[in-house]
C-alpha positions as CSV (number, residue, x, y, z in Angstrom):
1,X,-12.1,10.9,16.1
2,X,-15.1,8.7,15.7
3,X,-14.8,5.1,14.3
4,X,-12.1,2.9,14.9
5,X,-8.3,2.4,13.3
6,X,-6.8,0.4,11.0
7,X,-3.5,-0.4,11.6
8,X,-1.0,-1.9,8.4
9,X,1.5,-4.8,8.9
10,X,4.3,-2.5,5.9
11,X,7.4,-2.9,7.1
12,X,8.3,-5.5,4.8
13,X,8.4,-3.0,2.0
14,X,11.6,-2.8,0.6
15,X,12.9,0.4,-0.9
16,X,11.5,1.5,-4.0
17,X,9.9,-1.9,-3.8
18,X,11.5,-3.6,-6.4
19,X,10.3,-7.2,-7.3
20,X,8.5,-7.0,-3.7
21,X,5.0,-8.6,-3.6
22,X,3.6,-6.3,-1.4
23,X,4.0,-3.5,-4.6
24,X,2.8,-5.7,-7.5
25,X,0.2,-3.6,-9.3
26,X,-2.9,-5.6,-9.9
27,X,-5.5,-2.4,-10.9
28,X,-5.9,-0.8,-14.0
29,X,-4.6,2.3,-11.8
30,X,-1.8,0.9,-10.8
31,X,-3.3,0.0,-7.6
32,X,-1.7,-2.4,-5.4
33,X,-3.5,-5.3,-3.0
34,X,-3.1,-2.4,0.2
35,X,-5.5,0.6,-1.8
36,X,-8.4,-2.2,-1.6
37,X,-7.8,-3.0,2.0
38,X,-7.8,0.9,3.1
39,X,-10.1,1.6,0.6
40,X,-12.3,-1.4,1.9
41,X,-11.7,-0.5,5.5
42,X,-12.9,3.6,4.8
43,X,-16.2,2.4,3.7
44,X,-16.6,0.0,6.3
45,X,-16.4,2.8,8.7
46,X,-12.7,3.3,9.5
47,X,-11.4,6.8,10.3
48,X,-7.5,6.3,10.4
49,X,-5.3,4.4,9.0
50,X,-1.9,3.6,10.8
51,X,1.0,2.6,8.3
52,X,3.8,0.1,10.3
53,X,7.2,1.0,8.0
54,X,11.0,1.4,8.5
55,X,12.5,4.8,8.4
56,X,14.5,3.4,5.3
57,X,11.7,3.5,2.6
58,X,9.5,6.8,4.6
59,X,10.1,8.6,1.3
60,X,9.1,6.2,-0.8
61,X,6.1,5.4,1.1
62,X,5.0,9.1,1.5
63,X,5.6,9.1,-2.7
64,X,4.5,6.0,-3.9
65,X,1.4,5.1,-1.2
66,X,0.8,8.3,1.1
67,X,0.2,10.7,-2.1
68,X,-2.2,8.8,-3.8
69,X,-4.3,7.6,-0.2
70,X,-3.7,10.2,2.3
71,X,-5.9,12.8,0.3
72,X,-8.9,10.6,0.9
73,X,-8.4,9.9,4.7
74,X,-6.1,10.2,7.5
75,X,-3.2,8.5,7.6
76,X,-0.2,8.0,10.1
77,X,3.2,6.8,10.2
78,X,4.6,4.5,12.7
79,X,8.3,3.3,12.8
80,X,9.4,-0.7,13.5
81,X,13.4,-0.8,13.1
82,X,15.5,-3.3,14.2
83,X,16.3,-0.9,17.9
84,X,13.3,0.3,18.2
85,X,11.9,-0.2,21.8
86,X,14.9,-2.5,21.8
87,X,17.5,-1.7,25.0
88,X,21.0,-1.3,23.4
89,X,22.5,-4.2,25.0
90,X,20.0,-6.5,23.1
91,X,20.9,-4.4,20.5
92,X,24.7,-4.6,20.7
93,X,23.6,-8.6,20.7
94,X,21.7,-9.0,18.0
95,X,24.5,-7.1,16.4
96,X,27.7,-9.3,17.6
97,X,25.5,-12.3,16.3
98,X,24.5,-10.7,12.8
99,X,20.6,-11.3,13.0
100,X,19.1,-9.3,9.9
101,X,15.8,-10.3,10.7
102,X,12.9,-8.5,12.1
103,X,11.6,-8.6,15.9
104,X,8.1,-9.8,14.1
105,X,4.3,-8.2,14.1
106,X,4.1,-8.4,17.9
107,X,7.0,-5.8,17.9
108,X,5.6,-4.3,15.0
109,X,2.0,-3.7,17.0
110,X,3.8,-2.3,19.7
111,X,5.8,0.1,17.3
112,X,2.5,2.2,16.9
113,X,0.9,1.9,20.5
114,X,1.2,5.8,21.4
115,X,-0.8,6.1,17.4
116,X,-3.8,3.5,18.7
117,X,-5.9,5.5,21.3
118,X,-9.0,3.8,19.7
119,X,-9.7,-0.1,19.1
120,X,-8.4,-0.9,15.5
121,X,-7.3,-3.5,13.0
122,X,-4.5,-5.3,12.5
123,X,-3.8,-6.6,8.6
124,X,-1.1,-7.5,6.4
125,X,-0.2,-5.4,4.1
126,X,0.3,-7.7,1.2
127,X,-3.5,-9.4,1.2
128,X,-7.0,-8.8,-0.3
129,X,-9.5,-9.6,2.8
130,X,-12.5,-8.6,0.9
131,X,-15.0,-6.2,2.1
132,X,-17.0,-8.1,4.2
133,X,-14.2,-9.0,6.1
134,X,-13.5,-4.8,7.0
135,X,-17.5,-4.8,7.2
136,X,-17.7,-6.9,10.2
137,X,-14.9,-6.0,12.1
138,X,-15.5,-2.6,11.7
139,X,-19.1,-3.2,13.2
140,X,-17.3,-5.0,16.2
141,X,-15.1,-2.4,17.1
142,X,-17.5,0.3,16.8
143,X,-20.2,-2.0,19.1
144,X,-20.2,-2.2,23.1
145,X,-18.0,-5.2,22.9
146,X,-15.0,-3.6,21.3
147,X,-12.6,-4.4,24.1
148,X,-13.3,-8.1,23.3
149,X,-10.4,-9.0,21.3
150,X,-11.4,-10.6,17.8
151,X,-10.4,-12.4,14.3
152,X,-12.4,-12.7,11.2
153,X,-10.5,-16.2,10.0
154,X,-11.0,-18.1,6.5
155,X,-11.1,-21.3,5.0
156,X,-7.6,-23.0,4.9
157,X,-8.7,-24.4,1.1
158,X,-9.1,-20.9,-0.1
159,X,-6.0,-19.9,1.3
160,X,-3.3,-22.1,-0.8
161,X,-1.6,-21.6,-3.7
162,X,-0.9,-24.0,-6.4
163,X,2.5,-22.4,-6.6
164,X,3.9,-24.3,-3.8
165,X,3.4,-24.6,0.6
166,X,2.3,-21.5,2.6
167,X,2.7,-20.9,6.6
168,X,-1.1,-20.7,8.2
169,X,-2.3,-20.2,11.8
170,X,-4.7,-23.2,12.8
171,X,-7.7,-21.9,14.6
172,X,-9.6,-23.9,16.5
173,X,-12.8,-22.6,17.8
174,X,-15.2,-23.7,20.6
175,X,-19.0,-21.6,21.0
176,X,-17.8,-18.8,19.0
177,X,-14.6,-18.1,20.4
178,X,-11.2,-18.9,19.5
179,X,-9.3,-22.3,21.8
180,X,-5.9,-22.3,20.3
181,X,-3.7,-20.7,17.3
182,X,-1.5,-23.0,16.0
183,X,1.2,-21.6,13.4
184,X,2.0,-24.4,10.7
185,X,4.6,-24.4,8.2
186,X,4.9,-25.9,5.1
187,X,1.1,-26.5,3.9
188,X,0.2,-27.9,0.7
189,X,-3.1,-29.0,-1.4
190,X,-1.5,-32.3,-3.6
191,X,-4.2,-35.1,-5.5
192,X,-7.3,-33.9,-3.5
193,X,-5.6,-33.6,0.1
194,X,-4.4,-30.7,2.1
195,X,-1.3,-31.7,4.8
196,X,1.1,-30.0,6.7
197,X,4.5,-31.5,6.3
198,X,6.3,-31.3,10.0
199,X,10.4,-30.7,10.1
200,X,10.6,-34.5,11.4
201,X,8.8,-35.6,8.0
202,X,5.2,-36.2,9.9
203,X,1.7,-35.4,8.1
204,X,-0.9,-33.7,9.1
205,X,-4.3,-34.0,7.3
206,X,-6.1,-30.5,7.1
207,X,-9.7,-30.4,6.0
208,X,-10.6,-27.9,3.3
209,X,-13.1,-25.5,5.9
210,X,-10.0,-25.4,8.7
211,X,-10.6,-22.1,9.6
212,X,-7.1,-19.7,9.8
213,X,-5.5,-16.7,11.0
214,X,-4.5,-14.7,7.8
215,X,-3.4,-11.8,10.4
216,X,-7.1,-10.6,10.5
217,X,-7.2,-9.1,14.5
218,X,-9.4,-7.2,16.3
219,X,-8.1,-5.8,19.2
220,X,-8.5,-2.4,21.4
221,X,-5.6,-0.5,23.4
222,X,-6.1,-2.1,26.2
223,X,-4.8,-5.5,24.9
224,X,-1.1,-3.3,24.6
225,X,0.4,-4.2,28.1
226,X,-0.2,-7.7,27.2
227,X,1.5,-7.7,24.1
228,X,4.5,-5.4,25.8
229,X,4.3,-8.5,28.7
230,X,4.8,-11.4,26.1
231,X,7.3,-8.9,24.2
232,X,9.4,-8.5,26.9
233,X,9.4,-12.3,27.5
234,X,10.3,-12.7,24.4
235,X,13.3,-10.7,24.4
236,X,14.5,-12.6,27.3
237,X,14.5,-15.1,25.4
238,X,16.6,-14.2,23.1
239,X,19.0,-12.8,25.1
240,X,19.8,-16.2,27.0
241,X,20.5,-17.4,24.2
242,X,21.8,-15.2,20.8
243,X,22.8,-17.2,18.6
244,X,19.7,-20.1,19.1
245,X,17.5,-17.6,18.9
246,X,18.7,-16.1,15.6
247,X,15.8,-16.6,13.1
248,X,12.7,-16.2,16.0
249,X,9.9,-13.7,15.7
250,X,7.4,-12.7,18.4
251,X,4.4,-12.8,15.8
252,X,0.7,-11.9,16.7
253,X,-1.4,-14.9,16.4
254,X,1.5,-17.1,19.1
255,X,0.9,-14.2,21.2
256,X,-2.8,-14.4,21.4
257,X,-2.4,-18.4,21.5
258,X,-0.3,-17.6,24.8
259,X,-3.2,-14.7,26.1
260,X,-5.8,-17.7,25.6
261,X,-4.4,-20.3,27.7
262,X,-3.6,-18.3,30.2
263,X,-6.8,-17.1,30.4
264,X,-5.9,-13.7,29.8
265,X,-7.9,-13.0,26.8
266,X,-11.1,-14.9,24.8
267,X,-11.1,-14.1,20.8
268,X,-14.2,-13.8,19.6
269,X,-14.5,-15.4,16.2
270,X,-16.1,-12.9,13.4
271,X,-17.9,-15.1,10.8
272,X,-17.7,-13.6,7.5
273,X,-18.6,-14.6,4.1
274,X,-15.5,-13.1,2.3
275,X,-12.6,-14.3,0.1
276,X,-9.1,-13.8,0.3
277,X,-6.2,-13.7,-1.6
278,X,-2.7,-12.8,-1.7
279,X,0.6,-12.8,-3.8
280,X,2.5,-15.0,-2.4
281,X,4.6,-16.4,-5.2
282,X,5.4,-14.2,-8.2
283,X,3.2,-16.3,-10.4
284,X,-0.1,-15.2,-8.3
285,X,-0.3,-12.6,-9.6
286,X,-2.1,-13.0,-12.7
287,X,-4.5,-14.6,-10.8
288,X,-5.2,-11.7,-8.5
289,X,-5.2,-9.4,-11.4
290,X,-8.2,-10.9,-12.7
291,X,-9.8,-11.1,-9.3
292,X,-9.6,-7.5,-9.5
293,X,-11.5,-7.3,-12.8
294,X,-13.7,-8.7,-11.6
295,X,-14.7,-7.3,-8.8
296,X,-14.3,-4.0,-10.3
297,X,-16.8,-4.7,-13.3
298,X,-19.1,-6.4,-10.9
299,X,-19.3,-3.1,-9.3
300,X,-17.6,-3.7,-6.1
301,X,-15.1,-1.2,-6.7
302,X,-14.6,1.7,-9.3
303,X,-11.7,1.8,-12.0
304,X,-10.0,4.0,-9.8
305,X,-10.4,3.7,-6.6
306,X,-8.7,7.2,-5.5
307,X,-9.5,10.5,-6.9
């Protein structure tokens, strides 16, 4: 296989994806936010595409998503359940203590490790990153530098919704590379000013070009025993303490905030003149709807993006 992989954040995908965002048709085809990526990432050069689902919604998946894009390039499943690569005494605990929610993308990355024998991509599946984005990254991976880990970020102000707060990763970024990832909650645009709102009631002013993580990675498999490292630690984590460590997540961008300070890792920063957008709240999506129009009768894309 020649080019590198892109690998899809899906897990979230409920079963027959009802009223899920991640499933809200925005094309005229009844294309959802995920064809654009793939089919973005394919013409930037992308040879395989690695879907991260549950075993609980393969069918649908393979009905609803793998009919319509496999035909047009290869595709593989990987699995992220709540035991997978989990021992079952952490299992048995997370159990007793009823936690329902999922081990987080750092799990989920490590879910398809035996798929990722080249460097690859790591998106959500419920953004548009624009093509420029794929573009770039895509020329990274394929370059000598590939085993340099990477991010494309974007501009916090183009990033919010007038629907309500959103969760962003704070880059900060020295000579190109990427210092520190910090993952705020609760991030709003109100009369002109963009603030994160801190659980003790503290602001913090955010200027509209902030650059952020919108889970836009670069990374090769070589990066993978760090990820199993912090995983592990993680899970130690959790297990000193159950019930405390109910609702955590080991998500990507903490984990390559933890590689960086350590010194473990520099993340090269992948300037790219593209826009994103998501569904966040139900009431984006009108607003991404016509994005897509567009785009599509500017030419970017066809009416239907899969024959």
């Amino acid at each position: 296989m020649n080019g590198p992989i892109l690998v899809v954040l899906a897990a979230g995908i409920g079963s027959r994806y009802g009223g899920l965002k991640q499933m809200d048709k925005v094309g005229k085809n009844d294309e959802v936010l995920l064809d654009y990526s793939v089919y973005d990432a394919v013409k930037s050069g992308f040879k395989k595409i690695v879907f991260i689902i549950r075993n609980d919604i393969e069918n649908d998946f393979r009905e609803m998503v793998l009919n319509r894009i496999g035909s047009n390039v290869r595709c593989e499943l990987a699995f992220q359940n709540q035991d997978t690569l989990i021992s079952p005494d952490i299992f048995r605990m997370a159990k007793e203590v009823q936690r329902t929610k999922p081990w987080g993308t750092g799990h989920a990355l490590l879910c398809s490790s035996d798929k990722l024998d080249a460097p690859f991509c790591v998106i959500n599946a419920d953004d548009f990153y624009g093509r420029e984005a794929f573009t770039v990254m895509g020329k990274h991976l394929s370059g000598a530098d590939a085993a340099v880990p990477s991010i494309v970020p974007y501009q916090i102000e183009k990033t919010l919704s007038p629907q309500g707060t959103v969760t962003r990763g704070i880059c900060a970024v020295e000579n190109g590379y990427l210092s520190s990832v910090d993952e705020l909650m609760a991030i709003q645009k109100k009369d002109g000013r963009i603030f994160n709102t801190a659980p003790d009631g503290s602001i913090r002013e955010l200027s509209g070009d902030t650059p952020v993580s919108m889970n836009f990675w670069g990374f090769s498999p070589d990066i993978l025993p760090a990820f199993q490292k912090y995983f592990d630690d993680f899970i130690k984590a959790f297990a000193s303490d159950p019930k405390g460590q109910i609702k955590s997540e080991c998500f990507i961008p903490m984990a390559v905030d933890c590689f960086i300070k350590q010194g473990t890792a520099k993340v090269k920063v992948l300037p790219a003149n593209s826009h994103w957008f998501g569904v966040t709240y139900k009431e984006d999506r009108d607003a991404a709807i016509k994005k897509i129009e567009e785009l599509t009768s500017n030419g970017v894309y066809p009416s239907k993006l899969w024959s």
